[in-house]
C-alpha positions as CSV (number, residue, x, y, z in Angstrom):
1,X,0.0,0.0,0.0
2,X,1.2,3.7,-1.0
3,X,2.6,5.5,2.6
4,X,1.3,8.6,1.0
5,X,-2.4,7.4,1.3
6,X,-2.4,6.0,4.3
7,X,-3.2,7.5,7.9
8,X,0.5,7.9,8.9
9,X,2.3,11.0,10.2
10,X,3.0,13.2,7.5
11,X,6.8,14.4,6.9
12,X,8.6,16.4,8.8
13,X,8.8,20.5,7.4
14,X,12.4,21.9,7.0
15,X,13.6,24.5,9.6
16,X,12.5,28.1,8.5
17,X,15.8,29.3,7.2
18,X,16.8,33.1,8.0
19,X,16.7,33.5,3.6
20,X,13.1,32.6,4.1
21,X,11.6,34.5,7.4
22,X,13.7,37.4,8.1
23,X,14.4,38.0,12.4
24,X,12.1,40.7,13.2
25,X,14.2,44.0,13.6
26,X,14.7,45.7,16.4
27,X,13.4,49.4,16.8
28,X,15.3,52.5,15.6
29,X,16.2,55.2,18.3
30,X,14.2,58.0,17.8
31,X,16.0,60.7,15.6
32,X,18.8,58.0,14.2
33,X,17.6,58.5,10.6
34,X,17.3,62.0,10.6
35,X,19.6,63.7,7.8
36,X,23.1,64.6,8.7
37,X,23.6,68.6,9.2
38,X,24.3,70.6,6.4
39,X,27.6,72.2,5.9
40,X,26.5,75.7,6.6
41,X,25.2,74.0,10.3
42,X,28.5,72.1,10.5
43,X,31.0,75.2,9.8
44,X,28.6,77.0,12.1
45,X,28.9,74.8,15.4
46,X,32.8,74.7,14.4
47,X,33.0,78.6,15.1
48,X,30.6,78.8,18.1
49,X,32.9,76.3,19.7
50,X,35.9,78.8,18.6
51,X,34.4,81.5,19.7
52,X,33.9,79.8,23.3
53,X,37.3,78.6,23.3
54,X,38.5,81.8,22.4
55,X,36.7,83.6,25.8
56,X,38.1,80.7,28.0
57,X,41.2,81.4,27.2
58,X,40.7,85.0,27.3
59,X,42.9,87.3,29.7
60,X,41.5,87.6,32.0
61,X,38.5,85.1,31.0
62,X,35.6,85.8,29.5
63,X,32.1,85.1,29.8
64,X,29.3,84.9,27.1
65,X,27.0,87.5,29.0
66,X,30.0,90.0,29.1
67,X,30.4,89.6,26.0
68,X,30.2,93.1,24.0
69,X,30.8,94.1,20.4
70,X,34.9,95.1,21.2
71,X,35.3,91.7,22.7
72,X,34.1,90.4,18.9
73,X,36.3,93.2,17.3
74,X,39.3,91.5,19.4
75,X,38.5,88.5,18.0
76,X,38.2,89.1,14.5
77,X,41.7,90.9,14.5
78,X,43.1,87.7,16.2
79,X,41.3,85.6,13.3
80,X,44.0,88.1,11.2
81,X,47.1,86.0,12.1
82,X,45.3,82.6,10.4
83,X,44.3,85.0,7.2
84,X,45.4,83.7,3.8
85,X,44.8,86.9,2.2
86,X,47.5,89.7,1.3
87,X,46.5,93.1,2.2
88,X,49.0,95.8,0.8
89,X,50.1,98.7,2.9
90,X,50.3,102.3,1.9
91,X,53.5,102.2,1.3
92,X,54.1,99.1,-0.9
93,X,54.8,99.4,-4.4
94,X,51.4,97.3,-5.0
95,X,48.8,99.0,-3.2
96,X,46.0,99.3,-4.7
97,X,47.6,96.5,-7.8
98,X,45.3,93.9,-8.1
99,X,47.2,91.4,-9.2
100,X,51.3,92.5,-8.3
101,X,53.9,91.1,-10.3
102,X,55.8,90.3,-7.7
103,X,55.7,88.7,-4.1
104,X,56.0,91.7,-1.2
105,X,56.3,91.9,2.3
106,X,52.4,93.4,3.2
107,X,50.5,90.8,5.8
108,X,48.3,88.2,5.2
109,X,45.1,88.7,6.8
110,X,41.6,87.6,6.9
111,X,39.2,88.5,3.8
112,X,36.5,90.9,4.5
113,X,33.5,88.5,3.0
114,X,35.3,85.6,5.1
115,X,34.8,87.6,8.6
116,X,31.1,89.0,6.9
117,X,30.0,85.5,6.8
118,X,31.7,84.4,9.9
119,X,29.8,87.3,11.9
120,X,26.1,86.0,10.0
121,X,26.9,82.0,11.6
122,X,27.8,83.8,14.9
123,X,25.4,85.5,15.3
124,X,22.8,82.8,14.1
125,X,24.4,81.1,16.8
126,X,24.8,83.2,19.4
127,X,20.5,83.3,19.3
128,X,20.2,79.2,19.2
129,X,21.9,79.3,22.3
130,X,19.7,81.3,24.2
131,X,20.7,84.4,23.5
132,X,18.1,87.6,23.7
133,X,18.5,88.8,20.2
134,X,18.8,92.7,21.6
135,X,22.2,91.6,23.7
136,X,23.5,90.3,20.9
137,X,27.4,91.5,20.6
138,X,27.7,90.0,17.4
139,X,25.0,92.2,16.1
140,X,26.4,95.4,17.7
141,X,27.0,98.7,16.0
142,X,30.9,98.7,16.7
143,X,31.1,95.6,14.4
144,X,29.1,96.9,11.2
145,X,31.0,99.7,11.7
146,X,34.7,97.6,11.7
147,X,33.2,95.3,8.8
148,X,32.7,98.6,6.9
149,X,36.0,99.9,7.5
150,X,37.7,96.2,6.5
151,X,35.7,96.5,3.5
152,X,37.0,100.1,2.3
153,X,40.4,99.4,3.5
154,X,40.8,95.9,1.6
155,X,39.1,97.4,-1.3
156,X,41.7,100.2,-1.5
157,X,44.5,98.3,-0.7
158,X,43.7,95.2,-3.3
159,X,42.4,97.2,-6.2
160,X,39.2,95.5,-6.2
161,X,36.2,97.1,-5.1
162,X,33.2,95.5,-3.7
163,X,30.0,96.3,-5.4
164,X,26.4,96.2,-4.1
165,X,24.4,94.1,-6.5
166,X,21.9,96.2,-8.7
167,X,18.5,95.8,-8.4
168,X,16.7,94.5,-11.3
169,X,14.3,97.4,-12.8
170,X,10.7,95.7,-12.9
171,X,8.8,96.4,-16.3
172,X,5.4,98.8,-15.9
173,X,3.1,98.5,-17.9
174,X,0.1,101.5,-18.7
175,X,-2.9,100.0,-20.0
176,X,-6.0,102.6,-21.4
177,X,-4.1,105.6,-21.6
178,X,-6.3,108.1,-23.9
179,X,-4.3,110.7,-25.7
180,X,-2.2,113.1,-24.2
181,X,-3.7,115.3,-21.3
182,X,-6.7,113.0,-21.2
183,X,-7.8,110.2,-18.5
184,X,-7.0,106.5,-17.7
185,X,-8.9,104.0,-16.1
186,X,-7.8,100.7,-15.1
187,X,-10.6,98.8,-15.6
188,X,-12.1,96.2,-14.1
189,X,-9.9,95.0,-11.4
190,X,-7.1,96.4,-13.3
191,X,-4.4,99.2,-11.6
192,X,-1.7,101.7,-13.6
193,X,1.2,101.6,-12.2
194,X,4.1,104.0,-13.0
195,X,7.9,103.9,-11.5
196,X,8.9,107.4,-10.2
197,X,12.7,107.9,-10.2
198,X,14.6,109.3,-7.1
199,X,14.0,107.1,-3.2
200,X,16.9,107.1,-1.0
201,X,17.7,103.6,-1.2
202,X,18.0,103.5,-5.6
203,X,15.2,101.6,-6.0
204,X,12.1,102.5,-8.0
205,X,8.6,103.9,-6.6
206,X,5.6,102.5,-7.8
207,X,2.2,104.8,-7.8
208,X,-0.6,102.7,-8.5
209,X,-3.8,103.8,-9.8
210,X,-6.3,101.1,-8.5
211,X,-10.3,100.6,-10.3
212,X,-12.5,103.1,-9.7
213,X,-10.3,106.4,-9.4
214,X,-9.6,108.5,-12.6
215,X,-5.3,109.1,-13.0
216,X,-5.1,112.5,-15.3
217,X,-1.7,112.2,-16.7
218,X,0.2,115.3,-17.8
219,X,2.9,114.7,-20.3
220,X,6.0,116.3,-20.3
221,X,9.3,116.2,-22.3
222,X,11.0,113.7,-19.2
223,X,8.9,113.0,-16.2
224,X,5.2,112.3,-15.8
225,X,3.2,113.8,-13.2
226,X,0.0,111.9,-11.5
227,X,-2.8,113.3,-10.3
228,X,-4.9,110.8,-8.2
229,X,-8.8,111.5,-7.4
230,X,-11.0,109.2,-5.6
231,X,-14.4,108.7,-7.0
């Protein structure tokens, strides 16, 4: 008689295998897969702990709540000594040369966008540690002022000015303009808006006409004058 059909115990299974049924893992820590910091949060703590370092060893010591804006002046000139960048004197043959044909004697010091940025992480920093953001030294007006006068004076010295970035001019458009000394209206939900020349800060000003007033527009040779009403 067959074995297979008859009442008797039926074979034995194979042992689970671990290819087959996987051990059940064990549960992450909380925050172990969060993403590494970025480099601007990495170069950030670096200098924090510099800083630190820098008032411990401080004569006599410091501490972070005495802290004021000369104390972060001091420091930036000692960052001067670790400086990779040569700054000409006034009375080298290269002042003002930006790119000398020669090697000279003038000092290496730190750039001025290298302590600008170094200042911005600080005093980032400075807040994230509990810092009240109105004591903060690294926002102080003695250190704008020394960032200016690095600026100028490396500027000067290296031949290479450092130029503010221009805004971009934003194109106005005039819709239903009649002819000249006549009226505009903007229409339904519509607005004329016309840059005026001459705010302190270079930009342009806008004067916008919204729905529902009248804008009588007086040309002239080269400006244009605005005369709003309300309806």
């Amino acid at each position: 008689m067959d074995s297979a059909s008859g009442g008797g115990a039926p074979p034995a299974e194979p042992p689970p295998s671990a290819s087959t049924t996987p051990p059940a893992s064990a549960p992450q820590p909380e925050g172990s897969s969060a993403a590494p910091p970025s480099r601007y949060e990495s170069q950030k703590r670096r200098d924090w702990n510099t800083f630190l370092q820098y008032l411990q060893n401080h004569k006599p010591p410091l501490t972070l709540a005495r802290c004021s804006g000369a104390h972060v002046i001091e420091f930036l000139k000692y960052l001067d000594q670790f400086g990779k960048t040569k700054v000409h004197i006034s009375g080298c043959p290269y002042f003002g040369h930006p790119n000398p044909p020669a090697p000279c004697a003038c000092p290496l010091k730190q750039a001025w966008g290298s302590l600008d940025a170094l200042i911005g992480r600080l005093r980032a920093a400075y807040e994230e540690n509990g810092g009240r953001p109105e004591a903060n030294p690294f926002g102080a007006r003695a250190v704008r002022i020394y960032l200016r006068e690095v600026r100028e004076g490396q500027a000067k010295a290296r031949g290479i000015p450092y130029e503010k970035k221009k805004r971009k001019r934003t194109t106005t458009t005039v819709s239903a303009v009649s002819s000249a000394g006549g009226t505009a209206s903007g229409g339904a939900g519509g607005a004329i808006s016309i840059p005026r020349k001459g705010n302190n800060d270079g930009g342009d000003d806008n004067i916008s006409v919204e729905a529902g007033s009248s804008a009588t527009l007086t040309p002239t040779t080269d400006t244009t004058n605005v005369t709003t009403t309300t309806v």
